[in-house]
N, C-alpha and C positions, 0 to 999 in steps of 0.2 A: 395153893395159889388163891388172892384173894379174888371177890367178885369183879371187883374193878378190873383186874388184868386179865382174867378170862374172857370180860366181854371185850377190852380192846385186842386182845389175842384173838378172838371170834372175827372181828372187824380187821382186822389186819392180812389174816388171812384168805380173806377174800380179793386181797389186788397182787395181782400176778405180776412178773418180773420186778421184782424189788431192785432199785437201785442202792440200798443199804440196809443195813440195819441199826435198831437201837437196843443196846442194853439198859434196861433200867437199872437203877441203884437207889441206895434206901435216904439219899439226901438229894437226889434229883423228882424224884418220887416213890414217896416213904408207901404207898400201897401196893408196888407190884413189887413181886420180890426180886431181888441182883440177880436171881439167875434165870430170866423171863428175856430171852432176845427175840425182837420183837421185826418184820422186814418193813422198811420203807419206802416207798417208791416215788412217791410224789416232791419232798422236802431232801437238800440235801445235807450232810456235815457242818457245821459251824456254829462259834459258839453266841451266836446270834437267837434264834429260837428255841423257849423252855423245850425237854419232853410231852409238857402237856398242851404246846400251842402247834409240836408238829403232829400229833396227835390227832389234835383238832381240824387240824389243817387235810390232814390223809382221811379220816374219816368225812367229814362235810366239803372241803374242797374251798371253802374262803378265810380266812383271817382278820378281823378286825385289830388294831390298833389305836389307843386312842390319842388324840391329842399329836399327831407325829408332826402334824407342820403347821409352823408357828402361824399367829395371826398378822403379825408382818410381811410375812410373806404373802397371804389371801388377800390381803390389802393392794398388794402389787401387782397381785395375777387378776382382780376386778379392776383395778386402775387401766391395765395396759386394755381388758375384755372393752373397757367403754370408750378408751379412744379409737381402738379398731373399729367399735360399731359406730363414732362418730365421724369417719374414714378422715381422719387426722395422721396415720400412720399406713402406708401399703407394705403387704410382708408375702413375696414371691413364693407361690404357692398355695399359700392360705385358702382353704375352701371354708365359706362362708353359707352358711344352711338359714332357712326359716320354715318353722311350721306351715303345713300344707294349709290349714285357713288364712295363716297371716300372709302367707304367700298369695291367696287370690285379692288380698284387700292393698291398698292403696299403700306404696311403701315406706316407711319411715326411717330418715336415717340416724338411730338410736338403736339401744338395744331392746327395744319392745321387736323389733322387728326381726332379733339374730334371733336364733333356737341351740344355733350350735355353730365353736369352730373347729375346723379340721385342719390336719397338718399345719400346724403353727410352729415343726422347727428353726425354723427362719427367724423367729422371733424371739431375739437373745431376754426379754423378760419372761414370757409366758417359758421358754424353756428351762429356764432356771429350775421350774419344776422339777422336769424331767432329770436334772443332776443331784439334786437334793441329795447330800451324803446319808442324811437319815431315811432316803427313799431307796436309795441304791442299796443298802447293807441288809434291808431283809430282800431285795430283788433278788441279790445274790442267793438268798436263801433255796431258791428257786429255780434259777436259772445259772447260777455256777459265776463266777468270776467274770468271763468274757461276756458281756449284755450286751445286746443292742438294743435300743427303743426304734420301734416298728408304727406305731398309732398312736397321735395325740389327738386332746381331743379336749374343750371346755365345753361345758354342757351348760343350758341357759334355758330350763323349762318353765316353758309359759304358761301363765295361768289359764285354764282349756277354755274354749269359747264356745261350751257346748258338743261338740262332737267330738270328744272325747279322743282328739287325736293328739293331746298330750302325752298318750301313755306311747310304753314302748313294746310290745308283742316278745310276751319269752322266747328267749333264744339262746345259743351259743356263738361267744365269738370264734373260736376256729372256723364256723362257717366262713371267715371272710378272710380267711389265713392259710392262703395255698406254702404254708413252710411246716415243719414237722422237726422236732418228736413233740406233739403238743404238752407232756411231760414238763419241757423246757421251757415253756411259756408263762407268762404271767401278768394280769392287768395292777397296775395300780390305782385304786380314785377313791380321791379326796373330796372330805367335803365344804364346801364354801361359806358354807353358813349351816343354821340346826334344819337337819332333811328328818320328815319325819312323815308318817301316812297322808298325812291329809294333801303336804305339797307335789307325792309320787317318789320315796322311798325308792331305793331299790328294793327286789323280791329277788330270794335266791330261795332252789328247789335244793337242801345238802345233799351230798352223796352224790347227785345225779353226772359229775365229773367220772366219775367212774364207769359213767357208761359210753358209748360211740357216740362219734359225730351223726345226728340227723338230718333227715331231709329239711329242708325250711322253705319257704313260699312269705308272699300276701298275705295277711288275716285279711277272711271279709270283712271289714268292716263299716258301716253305713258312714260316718263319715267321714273317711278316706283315710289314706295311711302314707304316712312322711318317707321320701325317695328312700330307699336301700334298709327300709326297716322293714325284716324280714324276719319270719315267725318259724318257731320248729312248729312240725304241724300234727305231730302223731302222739303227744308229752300226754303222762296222766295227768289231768287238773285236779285229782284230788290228791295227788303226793303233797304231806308238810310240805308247806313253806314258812319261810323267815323273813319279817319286815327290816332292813336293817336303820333300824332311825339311829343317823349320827350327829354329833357336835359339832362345829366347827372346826376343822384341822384333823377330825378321825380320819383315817383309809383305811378300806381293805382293798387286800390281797385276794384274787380269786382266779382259778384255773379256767382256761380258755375253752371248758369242754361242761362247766357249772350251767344249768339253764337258770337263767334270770332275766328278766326285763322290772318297766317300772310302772306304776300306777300314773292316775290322771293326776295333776296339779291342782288342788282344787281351791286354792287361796287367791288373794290378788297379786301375791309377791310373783316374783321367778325363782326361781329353784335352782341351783350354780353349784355346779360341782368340775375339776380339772381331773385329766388321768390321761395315764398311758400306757401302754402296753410294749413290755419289755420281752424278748428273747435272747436265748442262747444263741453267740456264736457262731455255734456248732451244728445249728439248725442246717437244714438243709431245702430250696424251695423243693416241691412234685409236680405231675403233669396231673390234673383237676379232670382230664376229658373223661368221661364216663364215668366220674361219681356225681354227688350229690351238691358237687359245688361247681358245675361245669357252667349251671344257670346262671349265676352270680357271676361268672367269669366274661358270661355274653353280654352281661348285662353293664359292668365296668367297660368292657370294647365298646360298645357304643358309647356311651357317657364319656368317654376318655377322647373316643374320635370325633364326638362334636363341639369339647370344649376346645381341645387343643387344635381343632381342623386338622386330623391326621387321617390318612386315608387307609393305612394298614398299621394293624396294631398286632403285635403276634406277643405271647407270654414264653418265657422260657426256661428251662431250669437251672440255678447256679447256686453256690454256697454264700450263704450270708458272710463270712470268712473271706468273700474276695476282696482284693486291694481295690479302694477306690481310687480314683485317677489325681485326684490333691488332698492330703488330709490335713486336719484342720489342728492345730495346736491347741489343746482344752486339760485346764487345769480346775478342777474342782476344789473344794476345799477340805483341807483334814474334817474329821478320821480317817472317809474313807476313798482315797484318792484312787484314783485312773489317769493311766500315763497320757492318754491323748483320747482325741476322738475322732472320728471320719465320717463324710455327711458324703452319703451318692446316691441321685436319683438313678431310679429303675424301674421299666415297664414289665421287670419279670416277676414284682409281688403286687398283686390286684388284693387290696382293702378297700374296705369302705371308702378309701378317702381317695382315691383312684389312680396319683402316681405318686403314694409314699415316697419321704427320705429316710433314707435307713440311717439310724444316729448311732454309732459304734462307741462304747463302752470296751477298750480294753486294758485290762487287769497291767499294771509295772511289773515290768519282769525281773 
């Protein structure tokens, strides 16, 4: 056996309950030998990702991609970002974020003053995203056939204004994803123009998908830290990490359990990147009360009962799988088509973004 397949045989063996395996072959990759099966757990079947990008993908836990979406479309998803922030357009639901400094200063109705939007399914342009067939066919990769998008999100990082509360505190997203098997999960994000250190980069820690969801809090930080951005708190600071500077139109792909956050902005631009976070079907929600995400659960009930003036808010368990009450006819476009889609609001998944639409992805039967 050569060196090369030892050490991914070394590494592979280390993640327990494999959901598959691969055989290598000597035209898929000419260095391990045909008879090297190899288990995988994280990636599943399809003839969508090399051997060596699921590979890649099991060992480090992200995927880059270059080039996936077009600049026509980035066009459209900044067009539609600046009329929202010019409130020329209202999109029911839409949470609408500003950095904790620009939020004490004087408010401007432009996009110096957004930082970020949330839930913008409502928004048949910026959603467009979210269906992209060449976004969908590595989702699948992932998350199996049946997808639902669970978090969207355009990100608009502002150049820091000193206090360093541009950046974003490493973290895992499952902290904000009371559904499970996180296996089944997967972020996509795009980037909007060239991200690169100086504007605040994403930073991914490899590997560290492999290990459990941690506590997260606050960072202290001296000059304050942006609502629901919340930090693992116990992570080595000296593990590798990886800057990911991308191009316009790159994504990746990264597992819900990867620690990463992003550096300060340090230019006079903004920084714009779209993404969303897809799940299996088959996921199922949990009851959050005494673990490490109970905090964050208390902390959505209130924010949820002061925006919407609700005076009980209870979370509760159900299958992503349930029929919602009207679904909506959604025809994407070849290659990779899905029969329909169903849009239902629900107080029983507390994210970030406080009463998600759950946007159903399912597979033609």
């Amino acid at each position: 056996m050569s060196r090369a397949a030892k050490r991914l045989k070394m590494v592979l063996n280390h993640l327990d309950h494999p959901s598959t395996t691969l055989i290598a072959s000597s035209t898929s990759a000419p260095s391990v030998s045909s008879h090297c099966t190899l288990p995988l757990r994280y990636t599943l079947d399809n003839s969508i990702l090399t051997p060596g990008q699921r590979i890649f993908y099991e060992e480090n836990g992200f995927l880059l991609i270059k080039n996936l979406v077009s600049a026509e479309d980035i066009e459209k998803f900044r067009t539609e970002f600046e009329r929202i922030c010019r409130r020329e357009v209202h999109i029911p639901g839409l949470i609408i974020m500003r950095d904790v400094v620009i939020a004490k200063s004087e408010f401007v109705p432009d996009q110096k003053a957004v930082s970020k939007l949330q839930d913008f399914q409502e928004d048949p342009e910026l959603f467009c995203y979210c269906s992209l067939p060449q976004i969908l066919k590595y989702v699948e990769c992932f998350t199996g056939p049946n997808i639902m998008a669970m978090h969207t999100m355009l990100i608009n990082k502002p150049p820091d204004a000193g206090k360093k509360t541009s950046r974003h505190p490493m973290h895992q997203d499952l902290h904000y994803f009371p559904f499970r098997p996180a296996d089944r999960i997967v972020c996509a994000w795009t980037a909007m123009e060239h991200i690169h250190q100086r504007n605040g980069c994403l930073v991914v820690l490899p590997g560290t998908h492999r290990g459990t969801l941690k506590e997260h809090d606050y960072p202290e930080w001296e000059g304050g830290v942006n609502k629901m951005y919340h930090g693992v708190r116990d992570y080595n600071p000296d593990l590798p990490r990886v800057h990911l500077e991308m191009e316009k139109g790159d994504t990746v792909f990264f597992h819900p359990l990867l620690i990463h956050g992003s550096g300060m902005n340090q230019t006079q631009g903004f920084r714009k990147a779209i993404s969303c976070h897809y799940a299996s079907a088959d996921c199922y929600y949990i009851d959050v009360k005494g673990t490490t995400q109970e905090k964050i659960e208390k902390e959505v009930q209130e924010i949820a009962a002061r925006k919407y003036s609700l005076d009980n808010i209870k979370f509760q368990k159900s299958s992503l799988k349930s029929p919602p009450p009207s679904p909506l006819k959604f025809q994407p476009p070849a290659p990779h088509e899905h029969a329909h889609c169903r849009r239902f609001f629900t107080l029983a998944s507390f994210t970030i973004v406080l009463v998600p639409a759950l946007l159903c992805f399912h597979s033609a039967p």
